[in-house]
C-alpha positions as CSV (number, residue, x, y, z in Angstrom):
1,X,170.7,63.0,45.1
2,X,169.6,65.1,42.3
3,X,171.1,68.6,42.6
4,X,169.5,72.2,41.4
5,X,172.5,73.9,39.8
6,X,171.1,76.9,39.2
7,X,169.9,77.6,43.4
8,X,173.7,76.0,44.0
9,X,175.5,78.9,41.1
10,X,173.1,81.5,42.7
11,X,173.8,80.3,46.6
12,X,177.7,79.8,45.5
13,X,178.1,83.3,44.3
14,X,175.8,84.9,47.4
15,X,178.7,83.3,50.1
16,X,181.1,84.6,48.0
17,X,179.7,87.9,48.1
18,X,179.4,87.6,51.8
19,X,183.2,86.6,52.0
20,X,184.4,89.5,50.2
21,X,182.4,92.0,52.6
22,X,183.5,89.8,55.5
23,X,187.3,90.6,54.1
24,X,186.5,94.4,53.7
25,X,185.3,94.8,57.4
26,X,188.4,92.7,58.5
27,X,191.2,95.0,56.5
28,X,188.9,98.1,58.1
29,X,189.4,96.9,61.6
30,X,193.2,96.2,61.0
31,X,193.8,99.4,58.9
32,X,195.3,97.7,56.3
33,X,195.0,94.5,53.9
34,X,196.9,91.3,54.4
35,X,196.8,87.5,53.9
36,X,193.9,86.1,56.1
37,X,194.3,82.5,55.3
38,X,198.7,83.6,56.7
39,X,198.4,82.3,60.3
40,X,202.0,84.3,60.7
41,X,200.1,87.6,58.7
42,X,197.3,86.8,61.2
43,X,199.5,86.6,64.5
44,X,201.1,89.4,63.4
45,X,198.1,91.8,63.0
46,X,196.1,90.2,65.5
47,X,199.2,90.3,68.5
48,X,201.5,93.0,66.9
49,X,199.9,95.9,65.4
50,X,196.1,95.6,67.3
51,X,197.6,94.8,70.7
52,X,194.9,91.9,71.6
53,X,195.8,90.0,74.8
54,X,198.0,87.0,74.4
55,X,197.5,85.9,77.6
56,X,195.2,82.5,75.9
57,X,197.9,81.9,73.6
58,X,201.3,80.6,73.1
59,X,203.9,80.9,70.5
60,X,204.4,77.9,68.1
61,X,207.2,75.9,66.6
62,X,207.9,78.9,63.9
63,X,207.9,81.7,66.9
64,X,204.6,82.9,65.9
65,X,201.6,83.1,68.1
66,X,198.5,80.3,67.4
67,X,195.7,81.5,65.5
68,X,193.9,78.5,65.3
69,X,189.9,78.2,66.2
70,X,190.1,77.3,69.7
71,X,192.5,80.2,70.4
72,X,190.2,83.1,68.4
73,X,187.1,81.4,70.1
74,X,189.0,82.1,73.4
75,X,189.5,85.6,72.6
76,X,186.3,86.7,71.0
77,X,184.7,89.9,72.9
78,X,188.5,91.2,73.3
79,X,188.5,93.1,69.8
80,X,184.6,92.6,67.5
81,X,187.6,91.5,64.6
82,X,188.1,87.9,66.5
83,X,184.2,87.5,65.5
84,X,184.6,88.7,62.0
85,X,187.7,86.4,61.4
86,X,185.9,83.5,63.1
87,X,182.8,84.2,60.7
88,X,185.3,84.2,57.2
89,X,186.6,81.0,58.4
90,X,183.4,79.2,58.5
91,X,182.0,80.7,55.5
92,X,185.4,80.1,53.7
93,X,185.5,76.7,54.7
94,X,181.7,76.3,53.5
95,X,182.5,78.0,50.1
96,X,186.0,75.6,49.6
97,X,184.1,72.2,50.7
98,X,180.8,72.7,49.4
99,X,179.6,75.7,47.1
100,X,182.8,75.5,44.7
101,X,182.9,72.0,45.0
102,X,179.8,70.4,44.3
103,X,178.9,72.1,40.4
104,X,181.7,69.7,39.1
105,X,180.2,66.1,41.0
106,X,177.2,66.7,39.3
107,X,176.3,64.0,36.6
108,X,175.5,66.4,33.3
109,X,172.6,63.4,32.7
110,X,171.2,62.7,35.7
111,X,171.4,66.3,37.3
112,X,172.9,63.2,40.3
113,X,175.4,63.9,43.0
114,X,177.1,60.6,44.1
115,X,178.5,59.9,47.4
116,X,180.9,56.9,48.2
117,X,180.1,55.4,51.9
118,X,182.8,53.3,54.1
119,X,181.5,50.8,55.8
120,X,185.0,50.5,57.8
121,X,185.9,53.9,57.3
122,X,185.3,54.6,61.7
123,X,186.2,53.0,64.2
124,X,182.5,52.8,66.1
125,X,180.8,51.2,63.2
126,X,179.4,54.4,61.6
127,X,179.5,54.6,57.5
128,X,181.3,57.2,56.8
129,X,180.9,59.3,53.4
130,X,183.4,60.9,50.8
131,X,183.6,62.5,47.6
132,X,182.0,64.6,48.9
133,X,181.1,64.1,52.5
134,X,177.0,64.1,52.4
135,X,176.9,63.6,56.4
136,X,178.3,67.2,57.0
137,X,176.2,69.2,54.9
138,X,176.0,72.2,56.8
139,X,172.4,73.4,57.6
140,X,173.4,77.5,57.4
141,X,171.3,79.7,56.0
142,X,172.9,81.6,53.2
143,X,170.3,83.8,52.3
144,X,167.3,84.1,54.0
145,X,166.6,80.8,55.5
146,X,167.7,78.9,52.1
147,X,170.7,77.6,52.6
148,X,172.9,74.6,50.4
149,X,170.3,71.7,51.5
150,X,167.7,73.2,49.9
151,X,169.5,72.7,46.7
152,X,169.6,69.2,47.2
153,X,166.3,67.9,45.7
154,X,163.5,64.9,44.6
155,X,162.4,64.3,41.4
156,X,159.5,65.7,39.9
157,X,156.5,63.5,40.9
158,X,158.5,62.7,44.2
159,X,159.3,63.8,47.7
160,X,162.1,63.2,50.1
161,X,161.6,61.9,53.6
162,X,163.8,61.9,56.6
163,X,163.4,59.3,58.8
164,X,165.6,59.9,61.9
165,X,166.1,57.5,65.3
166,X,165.3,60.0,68.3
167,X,168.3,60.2,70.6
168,X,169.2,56.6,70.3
169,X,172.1,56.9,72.3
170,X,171.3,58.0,75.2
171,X,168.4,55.7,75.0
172,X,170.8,53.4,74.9
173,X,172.8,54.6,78.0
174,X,169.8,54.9,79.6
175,X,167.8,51.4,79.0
176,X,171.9,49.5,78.7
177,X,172.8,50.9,82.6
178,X,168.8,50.0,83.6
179,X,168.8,53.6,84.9
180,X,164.8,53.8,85.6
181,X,164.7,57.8,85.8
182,X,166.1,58.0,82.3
183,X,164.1,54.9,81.1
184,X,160.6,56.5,82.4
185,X,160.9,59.7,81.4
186,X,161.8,58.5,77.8
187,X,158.8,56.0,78.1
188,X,156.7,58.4,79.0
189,X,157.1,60.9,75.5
190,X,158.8,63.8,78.0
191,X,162.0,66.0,77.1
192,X,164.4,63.9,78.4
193,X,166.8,66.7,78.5
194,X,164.3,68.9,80.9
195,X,163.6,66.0,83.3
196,X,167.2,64.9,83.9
197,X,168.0,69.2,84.5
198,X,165.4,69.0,86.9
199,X,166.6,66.0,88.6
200,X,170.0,67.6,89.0
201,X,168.7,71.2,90.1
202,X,166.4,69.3,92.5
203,X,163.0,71.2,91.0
204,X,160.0,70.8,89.0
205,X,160.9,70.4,85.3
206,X,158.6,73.8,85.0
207,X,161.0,75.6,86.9
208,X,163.7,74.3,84.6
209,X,164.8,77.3,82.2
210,X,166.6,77.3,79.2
211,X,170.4,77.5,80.4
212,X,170.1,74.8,82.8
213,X,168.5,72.5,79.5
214,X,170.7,73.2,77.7
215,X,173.7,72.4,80.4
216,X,171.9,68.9,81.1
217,X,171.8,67.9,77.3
218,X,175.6,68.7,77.1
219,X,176.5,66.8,79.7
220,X,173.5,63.6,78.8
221,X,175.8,63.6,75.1
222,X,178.9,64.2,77.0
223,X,178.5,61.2,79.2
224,X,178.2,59.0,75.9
225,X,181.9,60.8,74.9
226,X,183.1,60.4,78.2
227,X,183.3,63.8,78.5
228,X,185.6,65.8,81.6
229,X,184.7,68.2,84.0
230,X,186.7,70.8,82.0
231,X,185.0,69.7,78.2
232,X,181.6,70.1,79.7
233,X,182.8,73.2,81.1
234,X,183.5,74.6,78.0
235,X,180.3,72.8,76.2
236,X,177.9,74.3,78.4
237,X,179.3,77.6,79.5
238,X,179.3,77.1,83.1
239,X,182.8,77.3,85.3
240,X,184.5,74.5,86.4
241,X,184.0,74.3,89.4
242,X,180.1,74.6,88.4
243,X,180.7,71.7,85.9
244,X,182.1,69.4,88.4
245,X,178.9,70.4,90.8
246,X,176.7,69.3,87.7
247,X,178.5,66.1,87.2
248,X,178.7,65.4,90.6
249,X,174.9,66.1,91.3
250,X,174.2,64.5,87.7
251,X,176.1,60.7,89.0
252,X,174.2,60.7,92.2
253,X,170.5,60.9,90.9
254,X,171.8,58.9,87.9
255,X,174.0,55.7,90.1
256,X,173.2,53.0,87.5
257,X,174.8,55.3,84.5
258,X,177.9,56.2,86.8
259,X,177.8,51.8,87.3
260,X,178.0,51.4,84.0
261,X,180.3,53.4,82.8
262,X,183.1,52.2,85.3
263,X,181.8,48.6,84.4
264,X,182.3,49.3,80.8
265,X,186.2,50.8,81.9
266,X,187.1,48.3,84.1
267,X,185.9,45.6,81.3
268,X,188.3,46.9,79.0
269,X,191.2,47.8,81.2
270,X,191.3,43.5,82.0
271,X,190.2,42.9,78.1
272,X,191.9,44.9,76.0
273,X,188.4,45.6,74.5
274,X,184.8,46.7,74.2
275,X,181.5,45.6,72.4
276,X,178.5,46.2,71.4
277,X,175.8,44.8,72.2
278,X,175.8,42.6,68.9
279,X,179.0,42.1,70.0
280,X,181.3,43.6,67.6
281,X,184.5,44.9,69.3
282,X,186.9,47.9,69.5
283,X,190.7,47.3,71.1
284,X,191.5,49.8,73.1
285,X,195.1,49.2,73.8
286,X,195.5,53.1,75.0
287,X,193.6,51.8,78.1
288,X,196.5,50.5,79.8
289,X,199.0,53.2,78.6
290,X,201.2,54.3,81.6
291,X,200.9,57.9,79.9
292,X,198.0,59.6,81.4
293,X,196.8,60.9,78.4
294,X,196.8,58.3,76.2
295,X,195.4,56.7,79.0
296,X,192.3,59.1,79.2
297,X,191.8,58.8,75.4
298,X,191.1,55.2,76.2
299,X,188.6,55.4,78.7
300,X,186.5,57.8,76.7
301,X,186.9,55.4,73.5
302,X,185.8,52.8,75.8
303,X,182.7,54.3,77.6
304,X,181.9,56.0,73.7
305,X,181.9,52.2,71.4
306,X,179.0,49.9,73.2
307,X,177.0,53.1,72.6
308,X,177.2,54.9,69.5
309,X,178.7,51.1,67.9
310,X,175.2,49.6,68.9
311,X,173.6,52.8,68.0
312,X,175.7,52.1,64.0
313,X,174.8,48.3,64.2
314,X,171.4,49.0,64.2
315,X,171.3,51.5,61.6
316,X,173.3,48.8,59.3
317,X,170.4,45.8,60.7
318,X,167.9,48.9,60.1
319,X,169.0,49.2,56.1
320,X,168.7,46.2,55.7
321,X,165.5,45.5,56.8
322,X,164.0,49.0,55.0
323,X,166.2,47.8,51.4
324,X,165.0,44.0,51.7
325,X,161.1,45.4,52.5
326,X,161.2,48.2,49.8
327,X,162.2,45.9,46.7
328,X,159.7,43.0,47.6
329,X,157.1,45.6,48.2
330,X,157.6,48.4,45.9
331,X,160.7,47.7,43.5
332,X,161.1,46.1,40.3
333,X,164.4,46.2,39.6
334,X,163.7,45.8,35.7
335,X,162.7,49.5,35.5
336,X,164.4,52.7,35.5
337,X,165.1,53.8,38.4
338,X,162.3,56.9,37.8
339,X,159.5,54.0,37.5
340,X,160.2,52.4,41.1
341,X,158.2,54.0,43.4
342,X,161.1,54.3,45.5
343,X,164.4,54.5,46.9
344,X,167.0,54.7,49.8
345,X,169.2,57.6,48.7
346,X,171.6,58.3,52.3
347,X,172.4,57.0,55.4
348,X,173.4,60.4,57.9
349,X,174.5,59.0,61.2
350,X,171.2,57.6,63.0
351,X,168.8,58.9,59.8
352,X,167.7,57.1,56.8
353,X,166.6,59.7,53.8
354,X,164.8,57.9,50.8
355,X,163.0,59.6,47.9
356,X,159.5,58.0,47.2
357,X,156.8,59.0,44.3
358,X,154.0,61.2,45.7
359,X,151.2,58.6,45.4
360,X,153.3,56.7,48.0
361,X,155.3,58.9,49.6
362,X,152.8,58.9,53.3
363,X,152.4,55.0,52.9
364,X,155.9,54.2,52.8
365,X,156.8,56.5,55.7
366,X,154.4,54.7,57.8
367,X,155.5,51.7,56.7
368,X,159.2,52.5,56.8
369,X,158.7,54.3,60.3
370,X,157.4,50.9,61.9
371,X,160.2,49.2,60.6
372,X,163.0,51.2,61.7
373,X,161.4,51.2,65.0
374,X,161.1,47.5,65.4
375,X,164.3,45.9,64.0
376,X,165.7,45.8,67.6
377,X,162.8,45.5,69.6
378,X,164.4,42.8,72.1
379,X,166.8,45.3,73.0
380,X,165.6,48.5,73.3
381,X,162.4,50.2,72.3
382,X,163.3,53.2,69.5
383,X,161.5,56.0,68.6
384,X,161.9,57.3,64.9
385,X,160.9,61.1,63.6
386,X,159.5,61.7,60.4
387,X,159.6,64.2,57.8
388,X,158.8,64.6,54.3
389,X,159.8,67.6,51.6
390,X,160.2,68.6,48.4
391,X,164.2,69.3,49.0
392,X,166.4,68.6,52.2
393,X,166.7,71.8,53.5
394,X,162.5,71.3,53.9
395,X,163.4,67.9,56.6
């Protein structure tokens, strides 16, 4: 993707201002200056000298009380410096993996950043991307709403566009487990994540406000992740014992999805394995573990592969189809690259980005669109989004 280096120097030196105030307000808080990046300095300040309640924490191997994420994120509202230190971690994170990083990938010709994708590198199928990873681009703003993706850019005379399957996986779970609730309301355009809240709070998807939404599109992911009572707990803010009520209410107006995920379980607890529907397997030997945990790992790898592996088998049958369409169509592969009217640029999970020249740039989504939707028609009917922009923060 071609970079703008001078929005990435300007953005790259903005965070860094940010993490330096960040620092300030931190050292203010703790009345003195220290090592942020010490976990032991941390502990110390953090459990020592400012008191905060240990009680969600537990000493480590070197004596020292955890400081990692999940522990701060537990403590946040006890002392407004949890926040702060949570905030310099993320935006430290974004300057070291991103901001600092990316000026020296650039190709001094081509103004090009190059990304190497795996086509083995996970275990469910999914490319994955290094050097650097393009599939984690953050989407923060740094300032105002321009953030790092805006810096990412087409050529002059060309737009990017984003063409990105709509919730393919829990399409999946829902047309895979024939659960005719799920299948209808996604056949019918609706919010999926609305209609299953009010199937589960028993009332009219009007009444269905924005915290019991967002509790039924943790737990319709979750159930693809095989996720427990306490993760969607924790994923959707409710208690426990609210969780469980959820789940509970969730698996009886949804029996064919509860169905098929102990089909898919007990299918790999006498196999040894899962597949996807193309039928390209995972071994799941942790499935018959006699430790418990290990155990659970192996369910939710089990329930998690036919889903999000179909889901990466047909983006793979999906670039194939777009890259075999766009070079008898619109590619000559005797010209520069600049002269082709087009080309695939990334693969991000269940998206396909591709830079196209303006004259084109609305035919080619069409055309590109219709494709992506069709190439597994016998299975499942898919639903792709489009956007097109100048840069990628604009899709």
């Amino acid at each position: 993707m071609k970079i703008d280096r001078e929005l990435t120097e300007k953005l790259r030196c903005q965070n860094a201002q940010k993490i330096e105030k960040l620092k300030e307000k931190i050292y203010h808080l703790a009345h003195r200056e220290f090592n942020l990046d010490s976990p032991s300095q941390l502990a110390d300040i953090l459990f020592e000298k400012l008191k905060i309640s240990t009680e969600e924490t537990k000493k480590g191997k070197a004596g020292h009380f955890s400081t990692a994420a999940g522990v701060l994120e537990k403590l946040e509202g006890k002392h407004p410096v949890i926040s702060l230190l949570l905030n310099y971690r993320e935006q430290r994170k974004f300057q070291t993996t991103y901001l600092d990083v990316i000026p020296g990938l650039i190709d001094p010709e081509t103004k090009r950043l190059r990304t190497s994708f795996d086509q083995t590198g996970t275990a469910t199928g999914r490319l994955s991307s290094n050097n650097p990873n393009l599939q984690n681009v953050p989407l923060q703003p740094i300032e105002g709403d321009i953030g790092i993706r805006h810096a990412f850019v087409a050529e002059e005379g060309f737009k990017l566009i984003s063409l990105d399957y709509s919730q393919i996986e829990i399409r999946l779970a829902a047309y895979l487990s024939g659960e005719e609730k799920l299948v209808r309301a996604f056949e019918r355009g609706k919010d999926v994540h609305r209609e299953t809240a009010a199937f589960v709070n028993n009332v009219n998807p009007e009444r269905v406000d924005e915290n019991m939404r967002n509790a039924a599109k943790a737990l319709n992911f979750g159930i693809i992740y095989g996720m427990s009572p306490f993760g969607f707990a924790a994923a959707s803010k409710l208690s426990e014992r609210e969780a469980k009520v959820f789940i509970d209410n969730y698996f009886h107006q949804f029996p064919n999805i509860a169905s098929y995920i102990n089909s898919i379980k007990e299918f790999a607890r006498e196999h040894g394995f899962v597949e996807t529907v193309f039928g390209r397997r995972r071994y799941v030997p942790e499935i018959a573990s006699p430790n418990r945990m290990l155990r659970q790992a192996g369910e939710r790898m089990a329930i998690n592969m036919p889903l999000q592996g179909t889901a990466a088998d047909i983006m793979k049958l999906a670039l194939v189809a777009v890259n075999k369409f766009l070079e008898e169509k619109y590619v000559d592969s005797k010209k520069h690259p600049l002269e082709r009217g087009v080309r695939i640029l990334l693969s991000i999970h269940d998206e396909i980005i591709l830079e196209a020249r303006n004259d084109v740039v609305e035919k080619i989504a069409g055309e590109v669109k219709e494709i992506m939707e069709n190439v597994a028609r016998d299975i499942i009917p898919l639903k792709v989004e489009v956007e097109i922009g100048k840069n990628w923060g604009e899709i």
